[in-house]
C-alpha positions, 0 to 999 in steps of 0.5 A, a space after each residue: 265360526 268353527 274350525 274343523 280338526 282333521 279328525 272331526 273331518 273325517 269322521 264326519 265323512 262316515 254317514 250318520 256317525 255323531 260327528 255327520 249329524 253335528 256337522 249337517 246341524 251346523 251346515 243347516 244353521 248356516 254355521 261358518 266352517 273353517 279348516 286350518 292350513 295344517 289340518 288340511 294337509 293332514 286330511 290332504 294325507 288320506 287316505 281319501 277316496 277323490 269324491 270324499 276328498 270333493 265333498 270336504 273342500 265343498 264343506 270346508 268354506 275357508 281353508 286358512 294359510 298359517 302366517 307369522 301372526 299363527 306361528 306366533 301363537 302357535 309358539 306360545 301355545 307350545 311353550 305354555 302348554 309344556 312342550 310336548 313331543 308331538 304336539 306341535 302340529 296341534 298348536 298350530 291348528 289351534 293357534 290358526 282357530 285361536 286367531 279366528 275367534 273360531 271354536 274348534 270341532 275334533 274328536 281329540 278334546 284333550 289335545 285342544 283342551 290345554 289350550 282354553 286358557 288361552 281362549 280355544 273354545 270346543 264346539 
């Protein structure tokens, strides 16, 4: 499973950008695809055309809530992670991953790279 940053989402939705090709590579492998609670309501936030806003919810197969086991996590990522300012929402994208034993996709490597002693893998 690979769960998709709202910045990868994105990007992906810019015909032939690299992010486009990576994500029609993994539609085509049969690939599942996920998207945090939280990132979707970055997405949610736009701006979106309504036809981009449709084809994202058809590519994003299981759009997972955020629940007590995340939040956990999440906390633990924050704390371990040095407690930076603005990064709270990133921990809970990465927690959400985390607790799907999914890799996460995301133009922002660094943002989510703190988190791989904690097991978050990129895709």
């Amino acid at each position: 499973m690979i769960h998709l940053d709202t910045s990868f989402l994105i990007r992906a939705l810019d015909p032939g950008s690299p992010e486009d090709r990576k994500l029609r590579g993994w539609i085509g492998k049969g690939e599942a695809l996920g998207m945090s609670s939280v990132a979707w309501t970055e997405l949610l936030c736009g701006p979106l055309s309504p036809s981009e806003m449709e084809w994202a919810a058809e590519i994003v197969g299981q759009r997972r809530n955020f629940t007590l086991e995340h939040a956990v996590i999440a906390a633990r990522l924050f704390n371990d992670s040095g407690r930076r300012r603005g990064s709270l929402i990133d921990c809970m994208i990465g927690a959400t991953a985390l607790a799907d034993s999914a890799s996460i996709a995301t133009t922002n490597a660094a943002d989510f790279r703190r988190f791989a002693t904690a097991g978050l893998e990129l895709a």
